[in-house]
C-alpha positions in Angstrom: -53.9 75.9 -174.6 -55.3 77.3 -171.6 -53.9 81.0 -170.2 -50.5 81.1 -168.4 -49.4 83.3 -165.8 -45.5 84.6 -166.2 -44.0 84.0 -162.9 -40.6 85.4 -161.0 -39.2 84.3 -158.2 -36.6 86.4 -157.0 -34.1 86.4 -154.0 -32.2 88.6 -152.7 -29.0 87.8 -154.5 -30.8 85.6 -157.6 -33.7 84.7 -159.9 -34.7 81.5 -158.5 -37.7 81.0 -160.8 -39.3 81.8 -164.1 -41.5 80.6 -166.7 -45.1 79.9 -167.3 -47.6 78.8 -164.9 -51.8 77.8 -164.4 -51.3 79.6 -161.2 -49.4 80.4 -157.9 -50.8 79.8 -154.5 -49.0 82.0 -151.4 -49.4 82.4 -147.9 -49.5 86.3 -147.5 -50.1 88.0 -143.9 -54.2 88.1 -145.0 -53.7 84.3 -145.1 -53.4 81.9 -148.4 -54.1 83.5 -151.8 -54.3 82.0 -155.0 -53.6 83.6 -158.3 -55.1 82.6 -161.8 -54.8 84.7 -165.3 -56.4 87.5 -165.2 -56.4 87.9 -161.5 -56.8 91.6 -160.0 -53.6 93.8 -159.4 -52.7 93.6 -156.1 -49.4 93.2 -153.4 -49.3 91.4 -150.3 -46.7 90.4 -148.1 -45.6 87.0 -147.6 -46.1 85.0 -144.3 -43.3 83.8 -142.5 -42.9 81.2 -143.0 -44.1 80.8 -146.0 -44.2 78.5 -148.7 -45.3 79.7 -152.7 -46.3 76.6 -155.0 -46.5 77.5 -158.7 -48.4 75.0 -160.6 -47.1 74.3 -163.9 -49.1 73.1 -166.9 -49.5 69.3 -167.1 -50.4 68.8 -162.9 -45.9 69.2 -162.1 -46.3 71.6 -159.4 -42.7 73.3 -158.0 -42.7 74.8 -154.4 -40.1 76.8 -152.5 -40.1 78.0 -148.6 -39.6 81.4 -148.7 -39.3 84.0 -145.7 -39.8 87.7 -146.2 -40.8 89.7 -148.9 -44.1 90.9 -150.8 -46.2 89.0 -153.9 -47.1 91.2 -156.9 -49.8 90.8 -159.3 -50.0 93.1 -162.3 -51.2 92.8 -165.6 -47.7 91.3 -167.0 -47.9 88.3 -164.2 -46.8 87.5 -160.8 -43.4 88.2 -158.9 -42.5 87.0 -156.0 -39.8 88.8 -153.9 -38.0 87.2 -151.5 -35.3 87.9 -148.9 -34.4 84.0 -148.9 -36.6 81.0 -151.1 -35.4 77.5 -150.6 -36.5 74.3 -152.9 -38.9 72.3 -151.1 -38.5 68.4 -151.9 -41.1 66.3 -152.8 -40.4 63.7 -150.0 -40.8 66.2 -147.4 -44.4 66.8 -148.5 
């Protein structure tokens, strides 16, 4: 099995996401970062707006529009924090 990533996404008032993912591509204000395992430690804030796609095992990909807030990377995985994040639908792709 290839190496997952832990992801949160969390809003202001709720956990919208979490679970395992092959990675997790944001816009940040430095412009669009992607993060695999075993990416560097960093934070960055998000765009707005924004969008964050986590890409889940098996090619299912899940994507949300977020505004505000900052992307962490540590060793443990990636959160997202969010002052809003809103499902985005696959028809409006």
């Amino acid at each position: 099995m290839a190496q997952q990533l832990h992801v949160e996404l969390v809003a202001v008032e709720e956990k919208v996401w979490s679970g395992e993912a092959e990675m997790v591509v944001a816009r940040t204000t430095e412009g669009e970062l992607g993060v695999l395992p075993g990416h560097a430690p960093l934070l960055g804030q998000l765009a707005e707006p924004g969008e964050v796609r986590i890409k889940l095992a098996g090619g299912e990909q899940v994507s949300y529009e977020v505004a505000g807030g900052f992307l962490s990377v540590s060793a443990e995985g990636v959160t997202v924090l969010a002052e809003s994040a809103t499902p985005v639908s696959a028809q409006s792709r």
